[in-house]
Phi, psi and omega in degrees: 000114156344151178266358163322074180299124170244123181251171179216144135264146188206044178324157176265131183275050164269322147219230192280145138352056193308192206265351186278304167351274187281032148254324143283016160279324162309316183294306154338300168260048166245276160005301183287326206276289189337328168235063185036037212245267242176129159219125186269166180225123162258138189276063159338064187245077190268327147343043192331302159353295207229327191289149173217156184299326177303326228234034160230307182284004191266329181290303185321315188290326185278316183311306189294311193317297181316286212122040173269081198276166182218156164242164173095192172291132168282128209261121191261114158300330147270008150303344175241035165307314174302339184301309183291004166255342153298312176292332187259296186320306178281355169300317188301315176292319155312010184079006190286284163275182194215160173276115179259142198241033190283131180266159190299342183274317163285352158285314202278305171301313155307324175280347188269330171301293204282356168279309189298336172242053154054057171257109168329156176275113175202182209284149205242355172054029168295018154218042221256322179229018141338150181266139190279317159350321183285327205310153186264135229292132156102297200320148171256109184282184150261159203264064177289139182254144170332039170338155179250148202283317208242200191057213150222180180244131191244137175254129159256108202261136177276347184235334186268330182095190201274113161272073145004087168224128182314132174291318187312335179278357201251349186047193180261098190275168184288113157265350171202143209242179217277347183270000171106333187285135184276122166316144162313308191311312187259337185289320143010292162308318201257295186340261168356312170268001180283344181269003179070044176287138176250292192231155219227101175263137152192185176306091209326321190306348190263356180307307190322300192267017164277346176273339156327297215262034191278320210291326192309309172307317201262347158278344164265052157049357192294179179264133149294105172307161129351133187237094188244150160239125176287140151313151171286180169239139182251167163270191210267017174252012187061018189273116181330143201292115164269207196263341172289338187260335192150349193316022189273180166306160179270042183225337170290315190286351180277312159332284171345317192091044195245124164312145165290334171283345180315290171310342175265305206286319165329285207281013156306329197278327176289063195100006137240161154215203202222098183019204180322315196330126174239326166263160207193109173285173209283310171309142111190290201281345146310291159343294177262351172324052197283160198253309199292002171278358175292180179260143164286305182315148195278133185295142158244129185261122181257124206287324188311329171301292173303350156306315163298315189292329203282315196305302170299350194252321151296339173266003167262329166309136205273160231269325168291333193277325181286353157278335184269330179284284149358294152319308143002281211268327166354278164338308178257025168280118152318100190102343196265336212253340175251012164274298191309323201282345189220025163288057195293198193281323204262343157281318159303352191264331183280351193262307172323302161328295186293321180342294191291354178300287187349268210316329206273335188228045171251133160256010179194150196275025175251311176314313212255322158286277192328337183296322183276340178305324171327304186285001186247358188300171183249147150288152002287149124046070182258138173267126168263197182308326170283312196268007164277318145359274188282022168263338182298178142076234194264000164324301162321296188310300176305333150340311203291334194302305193321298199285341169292314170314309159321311185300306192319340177310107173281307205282262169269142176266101167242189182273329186294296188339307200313288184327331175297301175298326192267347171258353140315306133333280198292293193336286182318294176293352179102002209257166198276190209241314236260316174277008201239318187298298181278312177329308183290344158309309168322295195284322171291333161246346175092005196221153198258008160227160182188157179301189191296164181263346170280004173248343132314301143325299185307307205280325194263032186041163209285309216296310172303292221282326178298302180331286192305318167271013154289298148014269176300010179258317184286000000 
């Protein structure tokens, strides 16, 4: 084996990228970069049935969302069906495997003998030493290997420790079945050493079929990579993670308005860490990754958190690059596709501006649309129910005074100038800083929160921000 790390993810295009996928797929490529090797990407699509192309390019797509990047060509495992058939043929001429010729009405009376004496179901290996002469004229058998009957099988696991399994559990299972098709079970096997996989990350549910495919490695001669098995993810009731809980596509959590480094930075955190760190950039969690630092025990995902990390993770960004993301993500946002639409140069200069208000008070970029709608409204206005509220009463009247204060601005129209005229203002008539303050939010934005109102002022400039409280004065 190479001194290489090679990792693989290797998902089924049955549907989107879910969110336990792309976690193990992080691991994978954390894994890889951390020790300078490599992650390859295999397309599991054996499954004729349920795989499709949308639910492969929907993967392709989530993985680029991340920033998962893989090298080389992504690998269609059926296309290398004949290697994997070739591969079960030569087990049979070695002697590994065998043809079996058990009819389905003799399988099913075996699985029904080991129910009546409260037994698992397996195969009894009536064609284990049969002379293939015996074979019944025309039939095509299936190709099964040679289990071993007695001792066990040891998975030495990186993240589970030494795992055990009685050989007597394991039968002789089918590696290539009688229509010619190779099992999940084997192909698996040859793929991996045909790709050089050094170390094999995925998921515990996958413990099971490591002893399987131990047995596979050890009738080819082959090396057994390196194993580590992840805990699943629960949900934040400790129940397996369903669709209730977050199971969605990672193209949902992109909707959501959640950074792609967030989410990756979650979902590290969700069965490993790194002594307190709890936010941690993509340099960070390269750096500190270890496969043998995972937990064994199952993570629970909780949205109230990654909502928080994401919020920390945008107010840390720096205001071009988290604009350029933004812009990006428009198209799948709610609210985001008619902001793109009237996003000229002079409106990117005005969101840039607005950004650090924006930002100290969104955790997500759905948020972070709804914040900004204030620069795209057309006047008048649509006001809503709290900022009509802070329009009432002796409001207007104090409007109109703002605003003749406001119009009196001789020099540059900033945020310091504004702040001035209005405390100024305020001062003069007897008014709280606070009653001169929320109307004019009201009237610059139609809404009763906002980033500061003198940075507001400052962003939508004098003509509009005079424009707009003139409006709620007439």
């Amino acid at each position: 084996m190479s001194d290489k790390v090679v990792t693989r993810f290797a998902p089924s295009p049955t549907g989107f990228l879910h969110i336990g996928g792309a976690r193990t797929a992080l691991f994978n490529w954390l894994y890889a970069k951390h020790s300078g090797g490599k992650m390859l990407l295999r397309i599991e699509d054996t499954d004729r049935e349920r795989s499709t192309d949308a639910a492969t390019a929907a993967i392709l797509d989530g993985l680029s969302w991340l920033g998962l990047t893989w090298d080389g060509e992504p690998v269609s495992q059926f296309e290398r069906a004949p290697r994997h058939r070739a591969v079960a043929e030569e087990l049979v001429r070695l002697g590994k495997a065998y043809y079996c010729y058990a009819t389905p009405a003799e399988l099913e009376a075996m699985r029904e003998s080991a129910r009546a004496k409260g037994l698992p179901p397996r195969y009894d290996g009536r064609w284990r030493d049969r002379d293939l002469s015996e074979a019944p004229v025309g039939a095509r058998g299936a190709i099964r290997i040679k289990a071993p009957a007695d001792g066990e099988t040891v998975v030495h696991d990186r993240v589970q420790g030494e795992v055990r399994f009685p050989n007597k559990d394991l039968d002789d299972f089918i590696i290539l079945r009688s229509d010619g098709n190779p099992t999940y079970m084997h192909a698996v096997v040859v793929d991996d050493h045909d790709m050089g996989i050094t170390h094999i990350i995925r998921g515990d549910d996958h413990l099971t079929n490591a002893a399987r495919q131990m047995v596979i490695y050890r009738a080819l001669g082959w090396e057994v990579p390196s194993m580590a098995h992840i805990p699943l993810i629960h949900g934040a009731d400790g129940a397996k993670l369903s669709k209730r809980h977050g199971a969605l596509g990672v193209e949902a959590y992109r909707a959501m308005g959640y950074l792609p480094e967030a989410l990756l930075n979650y979902l590290a955190r969700l069965g490993w860490s790194h002594g307190d760190d709890e936010v941690m950039s993509i340099t960070d969690m390269v750096a500190w990754f270890d496969i043998g630092d995972v937990n064994k025990g199952a993570a629970r995902f909780d949205f109230a958190k990654l909502e928080a990390l994401n919020g920390v993770h945008m107010r840390r960004m720096n205001d071009a690059e988290l604009l350029g993301i933004f812009i990006n993500t428009l198209p799948y946002l709610e609210g985001g596709p008619a902001i793109a639409a009237r996003l000229d140069d002079t409106r990117k200069a005005q969101l840039l501006a607005a950004l650090p208000g924006l930002k100290e008070r969104a955790k997500t970029l759905v948020e972070l649309v709804d914040g900004a709608a204030f620069l795209f409204a057309e006047r008048p206005l649509p006001i809503d129910e709290k900022a009509a509220a802070l329009l009432g009463g002796e409001a207007r009247e104090i409007l109109r005074g703002a605003h003749a204060a406001l119009k009196a601005i001789s020099g540059d129209w900033t945020a310091a100038a504004a702040e001035a005229a209005i405390r100024e203002y305020a001062l003069a008539g007897g008014h709280k800083l606070g009653a001169v303050a929320q109307p004019l939010r009201a009237a610059l934005t139609g809404k009763s929160t906002s980033p500061g109102v003198f940075d507001v002022l400052a962003v939508l400039g004098r003509e509009e921000s005079l424009a707009r409280v003139a409006d709620q004065i007439d």
